[in-house]
C-alpha positions as CSV (number, residue, x, y, z in Angstrom):
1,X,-11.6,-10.7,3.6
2,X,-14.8,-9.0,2.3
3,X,-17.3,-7.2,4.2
4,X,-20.2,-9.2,3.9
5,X,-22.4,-6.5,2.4
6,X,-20.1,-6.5,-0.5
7,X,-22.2,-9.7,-1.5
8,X,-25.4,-8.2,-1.1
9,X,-24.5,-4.9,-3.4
10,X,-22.8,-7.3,-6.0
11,X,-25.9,-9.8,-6.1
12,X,-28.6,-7.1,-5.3
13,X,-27.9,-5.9,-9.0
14,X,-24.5,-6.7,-10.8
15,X,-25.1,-4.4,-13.6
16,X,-25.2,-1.2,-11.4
17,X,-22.1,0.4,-11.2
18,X,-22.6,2.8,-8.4
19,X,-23.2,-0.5,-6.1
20,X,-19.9,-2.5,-7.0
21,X,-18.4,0.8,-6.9
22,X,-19.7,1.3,-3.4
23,X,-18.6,-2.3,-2.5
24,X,-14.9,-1.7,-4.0
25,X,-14.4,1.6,-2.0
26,X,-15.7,0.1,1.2
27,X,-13.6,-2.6,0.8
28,X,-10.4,-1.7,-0.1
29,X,-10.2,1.8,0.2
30,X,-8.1,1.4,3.4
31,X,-5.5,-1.3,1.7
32,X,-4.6,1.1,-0.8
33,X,-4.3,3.4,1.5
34,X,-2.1,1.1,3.7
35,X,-0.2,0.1,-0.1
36,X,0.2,4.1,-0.9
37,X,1.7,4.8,2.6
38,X,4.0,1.8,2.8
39,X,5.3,2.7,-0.4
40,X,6.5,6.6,0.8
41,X,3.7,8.4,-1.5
42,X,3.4,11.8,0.1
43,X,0.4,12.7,-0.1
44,X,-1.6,8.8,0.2
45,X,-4.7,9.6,1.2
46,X,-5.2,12.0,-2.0
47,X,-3.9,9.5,-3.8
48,X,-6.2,6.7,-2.6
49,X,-8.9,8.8,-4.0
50,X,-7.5,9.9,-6.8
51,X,-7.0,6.1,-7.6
52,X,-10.8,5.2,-6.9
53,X,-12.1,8.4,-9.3
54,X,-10.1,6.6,-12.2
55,X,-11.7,3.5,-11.2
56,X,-15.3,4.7,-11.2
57,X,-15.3,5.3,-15.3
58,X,-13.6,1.7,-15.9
59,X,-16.9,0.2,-14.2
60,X,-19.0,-0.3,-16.9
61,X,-16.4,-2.3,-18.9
62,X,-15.1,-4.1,-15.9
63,X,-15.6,-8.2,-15.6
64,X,-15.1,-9.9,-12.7
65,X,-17.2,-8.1,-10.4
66,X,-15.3,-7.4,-6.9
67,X,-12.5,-9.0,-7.4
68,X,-12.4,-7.4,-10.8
69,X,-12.2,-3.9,-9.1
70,X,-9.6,-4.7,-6.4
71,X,-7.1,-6.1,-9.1
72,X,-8.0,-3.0,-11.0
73,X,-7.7,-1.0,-8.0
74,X,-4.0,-2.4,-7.2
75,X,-3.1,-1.8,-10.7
76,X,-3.8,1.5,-10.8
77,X,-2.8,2.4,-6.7
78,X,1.0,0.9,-8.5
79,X,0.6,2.9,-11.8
80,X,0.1,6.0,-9.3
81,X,3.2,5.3,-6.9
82,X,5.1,4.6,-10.1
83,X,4.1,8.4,-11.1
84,X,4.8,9.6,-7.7
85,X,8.6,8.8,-7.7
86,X,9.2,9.8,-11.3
87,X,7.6,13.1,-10.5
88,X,9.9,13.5,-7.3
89,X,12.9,12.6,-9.4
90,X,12.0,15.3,-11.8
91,X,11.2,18.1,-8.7
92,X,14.9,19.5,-7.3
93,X,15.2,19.1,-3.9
94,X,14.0,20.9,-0.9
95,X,16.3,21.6,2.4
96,X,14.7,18.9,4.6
97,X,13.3,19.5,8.3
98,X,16.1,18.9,11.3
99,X,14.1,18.3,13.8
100,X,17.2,17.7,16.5
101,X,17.1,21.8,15.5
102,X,13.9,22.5,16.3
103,X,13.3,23.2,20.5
104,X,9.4,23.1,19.7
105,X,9.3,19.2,19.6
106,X,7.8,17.2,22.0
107,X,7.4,13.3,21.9
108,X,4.0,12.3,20.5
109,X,1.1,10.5,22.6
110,X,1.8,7.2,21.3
111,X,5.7,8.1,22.4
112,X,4.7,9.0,25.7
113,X,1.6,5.5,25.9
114,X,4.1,3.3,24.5
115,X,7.5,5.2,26.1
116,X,9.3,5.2,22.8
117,X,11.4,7.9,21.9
118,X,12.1,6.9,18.0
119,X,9.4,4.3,17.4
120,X,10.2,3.0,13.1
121,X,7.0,3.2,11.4
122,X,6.6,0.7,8.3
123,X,8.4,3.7,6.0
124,X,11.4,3.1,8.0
125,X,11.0,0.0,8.2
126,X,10.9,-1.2,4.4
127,X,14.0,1.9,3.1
128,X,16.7,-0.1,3.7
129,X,15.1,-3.1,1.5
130,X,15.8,-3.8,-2.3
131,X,13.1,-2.7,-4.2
132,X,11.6,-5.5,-5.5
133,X,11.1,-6.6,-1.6
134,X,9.5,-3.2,-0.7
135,X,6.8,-3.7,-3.2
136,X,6.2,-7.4,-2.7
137,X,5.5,-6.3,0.9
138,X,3.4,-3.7,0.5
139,X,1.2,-5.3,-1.9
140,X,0.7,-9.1,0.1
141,X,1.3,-8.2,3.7
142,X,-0.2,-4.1,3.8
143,X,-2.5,-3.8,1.2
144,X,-3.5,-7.8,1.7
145,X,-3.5,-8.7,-2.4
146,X,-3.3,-12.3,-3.3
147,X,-0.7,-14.2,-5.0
148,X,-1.8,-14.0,-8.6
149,X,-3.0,-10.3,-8.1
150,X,0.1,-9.2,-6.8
151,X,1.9,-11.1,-9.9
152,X,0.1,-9.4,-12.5
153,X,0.6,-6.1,-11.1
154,X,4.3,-6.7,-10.6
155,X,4.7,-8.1,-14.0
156,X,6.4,-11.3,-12.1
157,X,5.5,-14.9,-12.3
158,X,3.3,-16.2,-9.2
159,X,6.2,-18.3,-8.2
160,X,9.1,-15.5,-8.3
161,X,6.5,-13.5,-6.1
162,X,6.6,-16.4,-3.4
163,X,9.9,-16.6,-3.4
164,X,10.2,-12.4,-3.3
165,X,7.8,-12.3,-0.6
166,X,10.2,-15.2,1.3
167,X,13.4,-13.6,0.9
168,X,11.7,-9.9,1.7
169,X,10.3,-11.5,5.3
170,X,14.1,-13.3,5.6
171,X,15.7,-9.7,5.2
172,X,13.2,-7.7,7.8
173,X,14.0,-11.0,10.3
174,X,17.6,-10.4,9.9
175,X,17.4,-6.6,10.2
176,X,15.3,-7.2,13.6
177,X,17.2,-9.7,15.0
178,X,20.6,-7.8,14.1
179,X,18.5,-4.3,15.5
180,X,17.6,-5.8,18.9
181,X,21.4,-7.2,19.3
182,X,20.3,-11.0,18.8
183,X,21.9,-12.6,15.8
């Protein structure tokens, strides 16, 4: 949904840049945040800006006004993940943390509020899923892009992402009901 002052900068004057810029960050900043994080980028919340200062020159040739910018904005957040994991496949690998070795743990707030002691976040989540399911979630259900959007990003018909995006929701259903011992 857009903020409703997103109207106002796009009407006020739709040839300024700076405004539909303003309205694009303050709009979807946070879902390509949410996309970049869902889809294991390290660092996302460089990324996110990283994404919007190549947006910021593509302004003045841009059509489509807001909607314009957040199908640009997806493009480019995918074009960056995509970047991401080749340059991790090219960096050798690091010893990872143990953290059943480390004695300075303790349980985070939210453990203690919620009285988890290995809470999944989406990461988690999404790993065991195909590919092609990860992405179709992160884009429609975290990062809230539409069908066609989402389609051209994927380089996908609209109706093989419907049907990704079903059998994606199928596999996390399965993997919950299987996880919480109901099948």
């Amino acid at each position: 949904m857009l903020d409703p002052l997103a109207d106002e900068y796009v009407q006020a004057d739709q040839n300024d840049p700076g405004l539909l810029f303003t309205a694009a960050y303050n709009n979807f900043a946070g879902p390509v945040f949410g996309y970049l994080r869902a889809r294991g980028v390290d660092d996302p919340e460089a990324v996110t800006q990283d994404v919007f200062l190549a947006l910021y020159p593509k302004l003045e040739t841009l059509h489509g006004g807001l909607q314009g910018a957040k199908t640009l904005l997806f493009s480019i957040a995918h074009a960056r993940m995509v970047d991401h994991y080749r340059k991790r496949e090219r960096t050798p690998d690091s010893t990872p943390y143990e953290a059943d070795l480390d004695a300075r743990r303790v349980p985070s707030a939210e453990d203690q509020a919620f009285g988890r002691v290995a809470g999944l976040g989406v990461t988690e989540i999404l790993d065991d899923l195909p590919d092609d399911y990860r992405e179709v979630l992160a884009l429609r259900v975290v990062a809230d892009v539409s069908v066609e959007d989402t389609a051209a990003i994927m380089g996908k018909s609209q109706g093989s992402i419907k049907q990704l995006q079903r059998r994606a929701l199928g596999a996390l259903k399965k993997r919950a009901l299987l996880r919480n011992g109901t099948s």
